[in-house]
C-alpha positions in Angstrom: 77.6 -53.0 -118.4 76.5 -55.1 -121.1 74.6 -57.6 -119.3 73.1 -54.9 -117.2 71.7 -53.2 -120.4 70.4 -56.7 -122.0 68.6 -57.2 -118.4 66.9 -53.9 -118.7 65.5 -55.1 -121.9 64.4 -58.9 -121.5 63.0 -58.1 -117.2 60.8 -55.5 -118.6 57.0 -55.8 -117.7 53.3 -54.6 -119.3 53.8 -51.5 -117.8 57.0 -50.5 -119.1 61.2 -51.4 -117.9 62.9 -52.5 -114.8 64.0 -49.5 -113.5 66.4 -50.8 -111.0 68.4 -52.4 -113.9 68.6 -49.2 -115.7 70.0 -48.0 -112.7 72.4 -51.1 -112.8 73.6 -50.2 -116.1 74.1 -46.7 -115.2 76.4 -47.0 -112.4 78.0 -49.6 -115.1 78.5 -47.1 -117.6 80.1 -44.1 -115.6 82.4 -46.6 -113.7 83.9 -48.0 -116.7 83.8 -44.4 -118.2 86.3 -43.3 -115.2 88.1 -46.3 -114.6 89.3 -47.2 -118.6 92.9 -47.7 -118.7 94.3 -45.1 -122.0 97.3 -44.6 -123.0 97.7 -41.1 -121.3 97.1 -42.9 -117.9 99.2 -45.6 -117.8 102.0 -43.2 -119.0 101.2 -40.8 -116.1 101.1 -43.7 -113.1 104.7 -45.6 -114.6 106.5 -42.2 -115.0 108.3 -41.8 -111.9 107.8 -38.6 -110.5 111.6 -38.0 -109.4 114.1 -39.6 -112.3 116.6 -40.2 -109.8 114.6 -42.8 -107.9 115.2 -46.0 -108.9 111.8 -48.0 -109.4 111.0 -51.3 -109.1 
């Protein structure tokens, strides 16, 4: 996501930004928005849904 912002910035032209790298960074952005490992998370996927069943 970082890189995509920075290329938004330094591939822009006389007439204004790269669109397609805004895009980029967008995409960027709300992927790492839903995919970012909290706390809440990774207690939700490790806690086994039946306490009797041994886990791995």
């Amino acid at each position: 996501m970082p890189l995509g912002i920075l290329a938004y910035f330094w591939l822009a032209d006389e007439n204004g930004f790269y669109m397609s790298m805004f895009w980029v960074a967008a995409v960027a952005a709300i992927g790492w928005f839903f995919t970012k490992p909290t706390l809440g998370k990774v207690d939700k996927e490790m806690t086994p849904e039946d306490p009797n069943m041994p886990t791995y």
